[in-house]
C-alpha positions in Angstrom: -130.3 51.1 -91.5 -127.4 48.7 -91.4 -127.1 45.8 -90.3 -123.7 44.3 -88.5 -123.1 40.8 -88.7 -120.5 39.1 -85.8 -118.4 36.1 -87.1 -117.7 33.6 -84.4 -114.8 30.6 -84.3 -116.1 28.0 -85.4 -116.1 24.7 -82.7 -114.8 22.1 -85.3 -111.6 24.6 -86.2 -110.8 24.7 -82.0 -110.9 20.7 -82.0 -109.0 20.7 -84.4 -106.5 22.6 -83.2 -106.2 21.0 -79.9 -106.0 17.7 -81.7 -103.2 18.7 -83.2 -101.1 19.8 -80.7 -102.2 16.5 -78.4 -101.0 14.5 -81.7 -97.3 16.6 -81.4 -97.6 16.3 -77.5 -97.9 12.4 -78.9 -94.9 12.5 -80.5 -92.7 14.4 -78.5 -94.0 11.9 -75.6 -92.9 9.2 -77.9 -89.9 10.3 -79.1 -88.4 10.8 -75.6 -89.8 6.9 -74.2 -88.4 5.7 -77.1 -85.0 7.9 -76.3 -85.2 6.8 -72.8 -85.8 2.9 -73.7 -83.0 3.2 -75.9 -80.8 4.8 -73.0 -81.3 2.2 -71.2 -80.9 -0.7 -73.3 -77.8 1.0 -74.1 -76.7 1.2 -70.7 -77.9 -2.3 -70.2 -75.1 -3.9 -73.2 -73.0 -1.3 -71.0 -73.4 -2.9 -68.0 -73.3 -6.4 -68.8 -70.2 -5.4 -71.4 -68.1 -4.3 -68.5 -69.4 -7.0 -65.9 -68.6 -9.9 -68.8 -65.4 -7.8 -69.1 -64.6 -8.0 -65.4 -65.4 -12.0 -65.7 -63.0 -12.0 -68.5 -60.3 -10.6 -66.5 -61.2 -12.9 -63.3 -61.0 -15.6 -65.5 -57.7 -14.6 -66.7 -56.3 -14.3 -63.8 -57.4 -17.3 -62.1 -55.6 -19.2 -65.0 -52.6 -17.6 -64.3 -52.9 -19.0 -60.5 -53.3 -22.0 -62.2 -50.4 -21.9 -64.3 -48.1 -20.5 -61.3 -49.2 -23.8 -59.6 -47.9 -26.0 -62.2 -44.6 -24.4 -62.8 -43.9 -24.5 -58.8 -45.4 -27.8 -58.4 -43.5 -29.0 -61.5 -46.7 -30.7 -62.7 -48.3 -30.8 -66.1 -51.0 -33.6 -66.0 -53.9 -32.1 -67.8 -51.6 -30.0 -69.9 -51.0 -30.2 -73.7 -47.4 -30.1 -74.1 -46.0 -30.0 -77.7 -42.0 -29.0 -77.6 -41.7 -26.7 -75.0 -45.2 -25.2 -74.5 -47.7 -25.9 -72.3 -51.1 -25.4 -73.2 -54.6 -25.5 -71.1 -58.0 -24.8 -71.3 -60.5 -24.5 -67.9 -63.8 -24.6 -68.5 -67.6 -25.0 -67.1 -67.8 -21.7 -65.6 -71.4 -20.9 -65.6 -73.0 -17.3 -64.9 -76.0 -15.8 -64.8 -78.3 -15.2 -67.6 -77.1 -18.7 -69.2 -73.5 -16.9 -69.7 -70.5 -19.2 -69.8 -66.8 -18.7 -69.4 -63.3 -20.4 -70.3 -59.8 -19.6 -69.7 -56.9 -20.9 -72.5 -53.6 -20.9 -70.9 -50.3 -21.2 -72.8 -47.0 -21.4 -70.8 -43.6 -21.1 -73.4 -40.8 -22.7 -72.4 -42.5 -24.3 -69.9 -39.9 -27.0 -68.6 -37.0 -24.4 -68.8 -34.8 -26.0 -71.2 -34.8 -23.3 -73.3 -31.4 -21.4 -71.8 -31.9 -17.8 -71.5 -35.2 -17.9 -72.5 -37.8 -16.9 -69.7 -40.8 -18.6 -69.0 -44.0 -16.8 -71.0 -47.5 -17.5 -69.2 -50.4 -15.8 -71.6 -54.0 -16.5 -70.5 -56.9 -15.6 -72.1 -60.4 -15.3 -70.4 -63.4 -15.5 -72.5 -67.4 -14.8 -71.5 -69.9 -16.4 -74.3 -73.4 -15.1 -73.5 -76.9 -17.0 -74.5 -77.0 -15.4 -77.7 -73.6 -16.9 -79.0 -71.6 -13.1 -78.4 -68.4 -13.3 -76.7 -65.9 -11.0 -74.8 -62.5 -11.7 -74.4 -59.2 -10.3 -72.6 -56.0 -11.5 -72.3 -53.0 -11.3 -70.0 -49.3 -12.0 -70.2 -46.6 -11.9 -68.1 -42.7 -13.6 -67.9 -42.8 -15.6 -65.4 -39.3 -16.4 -62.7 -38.4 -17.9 -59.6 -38.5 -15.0 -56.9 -34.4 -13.7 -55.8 -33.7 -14.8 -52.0 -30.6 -12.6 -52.0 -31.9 -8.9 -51.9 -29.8 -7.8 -49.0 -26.6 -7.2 -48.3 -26.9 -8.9 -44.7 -30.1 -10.0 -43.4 -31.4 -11.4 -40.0 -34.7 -13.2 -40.4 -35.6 -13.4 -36.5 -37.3 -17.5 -37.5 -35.6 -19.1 -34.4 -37.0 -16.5 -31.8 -35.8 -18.8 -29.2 -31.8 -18.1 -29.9 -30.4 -14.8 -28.6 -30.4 -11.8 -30.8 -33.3 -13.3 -33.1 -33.8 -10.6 -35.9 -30.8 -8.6 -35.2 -27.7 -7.3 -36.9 -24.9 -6.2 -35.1 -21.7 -4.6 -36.3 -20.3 -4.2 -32.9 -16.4 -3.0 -33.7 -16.3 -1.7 -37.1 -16.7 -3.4 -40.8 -18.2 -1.6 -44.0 -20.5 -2.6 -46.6 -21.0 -1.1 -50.4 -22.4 -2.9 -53.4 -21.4 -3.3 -57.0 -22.8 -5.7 -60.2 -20.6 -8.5 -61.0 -21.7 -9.1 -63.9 -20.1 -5.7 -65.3 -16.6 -7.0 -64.5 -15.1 -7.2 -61.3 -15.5 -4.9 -57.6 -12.3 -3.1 -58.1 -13.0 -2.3 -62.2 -16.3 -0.2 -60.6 -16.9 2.3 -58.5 -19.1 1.4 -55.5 -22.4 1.6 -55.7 -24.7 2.7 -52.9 -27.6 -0.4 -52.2 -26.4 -3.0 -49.4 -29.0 -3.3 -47.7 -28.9 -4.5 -43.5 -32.3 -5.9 -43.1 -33.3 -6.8 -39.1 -36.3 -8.7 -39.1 -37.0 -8.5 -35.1 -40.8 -8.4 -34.9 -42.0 -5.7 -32.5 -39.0 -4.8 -31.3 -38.5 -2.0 -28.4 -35.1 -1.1 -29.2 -32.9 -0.8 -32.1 -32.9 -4.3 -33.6 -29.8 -3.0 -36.2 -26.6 -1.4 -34.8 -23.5 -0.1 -37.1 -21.3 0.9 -34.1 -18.4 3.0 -36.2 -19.3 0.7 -39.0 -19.4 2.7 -42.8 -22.5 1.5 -44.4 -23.3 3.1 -48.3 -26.8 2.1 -48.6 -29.9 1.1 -46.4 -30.6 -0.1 -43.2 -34.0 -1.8 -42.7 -35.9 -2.7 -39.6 -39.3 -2.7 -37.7 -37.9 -0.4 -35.4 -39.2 3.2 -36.7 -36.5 5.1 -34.4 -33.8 3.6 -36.9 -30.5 1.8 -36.2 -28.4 2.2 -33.0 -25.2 3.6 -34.0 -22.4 6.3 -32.6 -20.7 9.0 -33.9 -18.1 7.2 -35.9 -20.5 6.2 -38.2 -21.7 6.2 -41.6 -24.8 5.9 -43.3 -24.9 7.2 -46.6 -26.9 7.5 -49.4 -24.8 9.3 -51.9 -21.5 11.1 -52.2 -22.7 14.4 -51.8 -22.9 15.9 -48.4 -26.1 15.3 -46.2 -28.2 18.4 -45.8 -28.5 19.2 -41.8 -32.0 18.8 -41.9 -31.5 15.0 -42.3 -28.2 13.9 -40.6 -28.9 11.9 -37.8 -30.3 12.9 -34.0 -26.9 13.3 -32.5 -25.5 16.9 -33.5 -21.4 15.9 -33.7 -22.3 13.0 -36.4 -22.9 14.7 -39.9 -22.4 11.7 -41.8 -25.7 9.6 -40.8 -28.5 9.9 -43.0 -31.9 9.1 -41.7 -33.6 9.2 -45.1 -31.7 5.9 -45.5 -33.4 4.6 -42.3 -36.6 1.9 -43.3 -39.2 0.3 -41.0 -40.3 -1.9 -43.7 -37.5 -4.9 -44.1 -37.6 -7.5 -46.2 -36.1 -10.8 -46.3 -38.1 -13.8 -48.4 -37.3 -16.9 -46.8 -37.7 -20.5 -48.5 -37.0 -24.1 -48.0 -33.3 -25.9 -48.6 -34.3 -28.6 -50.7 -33.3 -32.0 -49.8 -31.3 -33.4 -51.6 -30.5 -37.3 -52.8 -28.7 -39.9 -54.0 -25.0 -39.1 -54.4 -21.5 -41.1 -54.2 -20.3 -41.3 -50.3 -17.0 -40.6 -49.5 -14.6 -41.0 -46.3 -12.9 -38.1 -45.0 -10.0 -36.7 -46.7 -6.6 -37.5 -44.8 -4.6 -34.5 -43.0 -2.5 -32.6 -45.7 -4.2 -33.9 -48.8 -5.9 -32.3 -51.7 -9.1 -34.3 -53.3 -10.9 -33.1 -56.8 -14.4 -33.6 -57.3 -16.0 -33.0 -60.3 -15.1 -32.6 -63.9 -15.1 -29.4 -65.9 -17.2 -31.0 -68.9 -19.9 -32.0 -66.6 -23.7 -30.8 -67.3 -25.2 -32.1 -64.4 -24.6 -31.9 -60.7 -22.1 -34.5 -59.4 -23.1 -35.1 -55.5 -20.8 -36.1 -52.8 -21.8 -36.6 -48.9 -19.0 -36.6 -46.5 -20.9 -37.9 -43.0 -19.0 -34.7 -41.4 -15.6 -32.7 -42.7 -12.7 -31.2 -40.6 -10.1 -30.3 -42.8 -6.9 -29.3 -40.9 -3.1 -28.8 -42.1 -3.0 -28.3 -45.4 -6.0 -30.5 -46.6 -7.5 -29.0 -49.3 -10.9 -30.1 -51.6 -10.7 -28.7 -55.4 -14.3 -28.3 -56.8 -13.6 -28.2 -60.6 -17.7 -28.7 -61.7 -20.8 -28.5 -60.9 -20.7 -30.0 -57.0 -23.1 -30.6 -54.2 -21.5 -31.6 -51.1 -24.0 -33.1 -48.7 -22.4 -32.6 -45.0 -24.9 -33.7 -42.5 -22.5 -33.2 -39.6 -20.0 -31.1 -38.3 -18.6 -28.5 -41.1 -15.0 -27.3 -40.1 -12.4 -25.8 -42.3 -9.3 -25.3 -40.3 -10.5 -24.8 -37.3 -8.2 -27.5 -35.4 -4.4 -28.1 -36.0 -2.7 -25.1 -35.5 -1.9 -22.4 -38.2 -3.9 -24.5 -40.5 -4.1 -23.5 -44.5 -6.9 -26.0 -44.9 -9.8 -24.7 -48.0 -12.2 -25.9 -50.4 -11.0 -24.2 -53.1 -14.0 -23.6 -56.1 -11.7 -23.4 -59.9 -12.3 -21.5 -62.5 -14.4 -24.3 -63.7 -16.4 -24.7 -61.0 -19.6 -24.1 -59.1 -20.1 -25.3 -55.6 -23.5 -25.6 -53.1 -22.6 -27.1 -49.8 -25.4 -28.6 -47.5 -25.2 -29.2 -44.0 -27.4 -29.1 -40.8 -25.1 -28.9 -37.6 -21.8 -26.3 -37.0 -20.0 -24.2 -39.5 -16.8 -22.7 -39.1 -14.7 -21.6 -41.6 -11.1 -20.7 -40.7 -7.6 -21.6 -42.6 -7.6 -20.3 -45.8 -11.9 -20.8 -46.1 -14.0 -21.2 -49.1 -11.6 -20.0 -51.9 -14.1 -19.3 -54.8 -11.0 -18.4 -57.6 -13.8 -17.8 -60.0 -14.9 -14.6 -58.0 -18.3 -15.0 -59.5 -20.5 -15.3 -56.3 -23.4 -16.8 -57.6 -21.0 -20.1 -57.9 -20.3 -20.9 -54.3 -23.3 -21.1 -51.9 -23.5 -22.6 -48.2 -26.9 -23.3 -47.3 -27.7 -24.7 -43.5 -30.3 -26.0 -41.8 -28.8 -25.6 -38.4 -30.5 -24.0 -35.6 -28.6 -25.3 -32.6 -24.8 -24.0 -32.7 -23.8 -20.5 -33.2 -21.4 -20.9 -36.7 -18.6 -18.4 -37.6 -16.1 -17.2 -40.0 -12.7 -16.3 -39.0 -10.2 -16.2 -41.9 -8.4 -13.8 -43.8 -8.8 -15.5 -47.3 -11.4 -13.3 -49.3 -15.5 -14.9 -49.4 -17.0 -15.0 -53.0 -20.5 -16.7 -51.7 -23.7 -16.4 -50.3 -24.2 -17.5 -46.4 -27.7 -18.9 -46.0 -28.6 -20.3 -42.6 -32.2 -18.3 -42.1 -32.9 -20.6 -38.7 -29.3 -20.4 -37.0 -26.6 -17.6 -35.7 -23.6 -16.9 -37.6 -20.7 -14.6 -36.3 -18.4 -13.1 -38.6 -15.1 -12.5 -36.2 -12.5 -11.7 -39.0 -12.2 -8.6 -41.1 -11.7 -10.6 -44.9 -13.7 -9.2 -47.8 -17.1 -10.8 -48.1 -18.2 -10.5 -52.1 -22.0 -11.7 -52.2 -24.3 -11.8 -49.1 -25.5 -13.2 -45.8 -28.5 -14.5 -44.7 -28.7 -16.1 -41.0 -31.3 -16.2 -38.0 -28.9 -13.2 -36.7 -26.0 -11.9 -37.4 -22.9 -10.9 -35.0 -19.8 -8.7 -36.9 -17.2 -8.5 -34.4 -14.5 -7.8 -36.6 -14.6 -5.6 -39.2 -14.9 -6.9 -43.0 -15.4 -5.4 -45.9 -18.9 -6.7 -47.0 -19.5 -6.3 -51.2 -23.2 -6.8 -52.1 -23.2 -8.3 -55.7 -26.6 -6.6 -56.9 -26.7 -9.6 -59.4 -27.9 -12.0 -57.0 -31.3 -10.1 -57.0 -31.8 -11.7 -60.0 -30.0 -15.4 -59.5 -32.0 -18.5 -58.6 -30.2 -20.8 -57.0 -31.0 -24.2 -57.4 -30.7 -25.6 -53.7 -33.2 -23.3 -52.6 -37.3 -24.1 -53.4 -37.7 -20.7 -54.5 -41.2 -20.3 -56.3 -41.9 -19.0 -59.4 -43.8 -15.8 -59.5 -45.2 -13.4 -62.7 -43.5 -10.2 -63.5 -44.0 -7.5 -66.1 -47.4 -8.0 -65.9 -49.4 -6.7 -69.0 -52.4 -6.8 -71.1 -52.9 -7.9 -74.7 -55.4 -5.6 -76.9 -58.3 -8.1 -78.2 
């Protein structure tokens, strides 16, 4: 007889197993809390890395508000000035969690007597946390006085009360073109295709821009989304090749209207004709006499204020500097006496800005800017009341700016520059040249404010 003995598991071995496997249960239990804790303090220094980096930027830019201020206010008390830089710091900028922030500003050439140097603003913003750790980002940018002249002809519509507010009217013929003068002269180029005629009628129900038979290479702007009034003599082009039929304008017997050059978001930036003092006072020139003002070694502006001017015969005013003429009243070239020859004639020498507030007309032989250069002759008027007007053969190298009164141009000379009134009436039919310089002229006379461009950030 045998005997058969059965071995069992043994309770402390089955403990010990399940203790085992609790302890790795442990570990993998504490492996992933710790992984998860770690994820989220991670995504914590994330989080308030890209907040503080936000702040930083905030900050930044709020100090190049502040800097924008100072260059358009002209006004550097609380600045650190050394040469020609500028330099700032804004502080006391408290955050949560005991964080604290600053902004360093530093504006080069901040007085603009550097020539041809622009203005540099740089701004850096900087968050410093409770534990000492900072974040920093920094932003810099040139920083100019915004153009006034980006059209060709513009009607800014500010006088709503004066008929034809905001509107542009070529009503006979007239044709407009662009070119650069600062690449030589119109006729050494080939025209370009950018004059822009900008009507700034708000809500208008009809065309506010008409080109009847007038030959426009370029734009025409206005709120009005059907496009410009215009028949089928003409032109609206944006290039020399021909228009494909699927965009020539509505009427079927004109081909040469392009409604891809049609825009219902015009632009014309308007700004304040300083006021300006001091000055020598002079009487009227006498009939069939020729005055000089200014000297061709002059730095500085030389003003003169005539209480009104009405040149007639042959009078004639030679600007051979820089010259500010301060007309308060009537401003009339030729316009009595017969077949009068009467000018202000701008030498080769000189630059001219005119200021008046009542009546413009030029007629005789005009504003005869022998220079060319359109950025050196500008008339700038406050007048709201009269309806002013050129009517002359003599040639026009200017700019026209009169944003709260009518102008009527009734001749059909050649106008190099541009026109800016309240509207604008073209009854003849002149040949209008867009220098597309003046978009990037400043002209003194004008409070134009300074604005950043070629914004950009620095790496930290």
């Amino acid at each position: 007889m045998s005997l058969v003995h059965t071995r069992n598991t043994s309770p402390t071995s089955q403990r010990g197993i399940a203790l085992l496997v609790t302890m790795c249960f442990m570990l993998a239990l504490v492996i992933a809390v710790g992984s998860y804790i770690s994820l989220c303090y991670r995504s914590l220094q994330m989080s308030t890395r890209n907040m503080n980096s936000n702040h930083s930027v905030e900050l930044a830019e709020m100090g190049m508000e502040e800097a924008l201020w100072a260059l358009n206010k002209s006004t550097w008390t609380g600045w650190g000035v050394t040469g020609t830089t500028a330099t700032k710091t804004l502080s006391g900028f408290t955050y949560d969690n005991g964080a604290t922030g600053t902004a360093s500003l530093t504006v080069t050439n901040y007085d603009g007597s550097l020539a041809g140097t622009p203005r540099t603003v740089t701004v850096t913003g900087t968050m410093t946390q409770s534990d000492g750790t900072t974040s920093s980002r920094t932003l810099t940018s040139s920083a100019a006085q915004a153009p006034l002249f980006t059209n060709a002809v513009a009607a800014t519509g500010l006088s709503s009360s004066l008929a034809g507010a905001g509107t542009v009217v070529f009503s006979s013929a007239g044709t407009a073109d662009s070119y650069d003068s600062s690449l030589g002269s119109y006729a050494s180029q080939t025209p370009t295709y950018s004059a822009i005629i900008a009507g700034m009628k708000t809500s208008p129900t009809a065309a506010s821009v008409t080109i009847t038979n007038a030959q426009i290479k370029g734009y025409v702007a206005s709120n009005y989304s059907g496009g410009p009034s215009y028949s089928t003599s003409a032109r609206l082009l944006g290039s020399a090749t021909a228009i494909p039929v699927a965009y020539q304008g509505t009427n079927p017997a004109n081909s040469k209207v392009d409604v891809r050059q049609f825009s219902s978001s015009p632009y014309q930036p308007t700004f304040d004709i300083r006021t300006i003092s001091g000055g020598t006072t002079l009487s009227a020139p006498g009939n069939n006499t020729t005055t000089t003002l200014g000297n061709a070694t002059d730095t500085t502006w030389a003003v003169y204020r005539y209480a009104s001017l009405d040149l007639r015969g042959s009078t004639k005013i030679v600007i051979n500097g820089p010259v500010r003429l301060i007309v308060p009243g009537t401003f009339y070239i030729g316009l009595y006496g017969g077949a009068s020859t009467a000018s202000i004639e701008v030498s080769s020498t000189g630059t001219l800005e005119v200021f008046t507030a009542s009546d413009i007309a030029i007629y005789g032989n005009g504003m005869n800017n022998t220079s060319k250069d359109p950025k050196r002759m500008a008339l700038f008027s406050t007048n709201a009341g009269t309806a002013p007007d050129m009517n002359t053969t003599a040639d026009f190298y200017g700019v026209i700016y009169t944003p709260n009164g009518n102008f009527k141009i009734l001749s059909s000379n050649a106008i190099y520059g541009a026109i800016v009134a309240n509207s604008l009436t073209i009854s003849g039919s002149p040949a209008i040249h867009y220098d597309l310089e003046l978009r990037d002229v400043v002209f003194p006379g004008i409070d134009t404010p300074f604005a950043v461009s070629g914004w950009r950030e620095i790496t930290n």
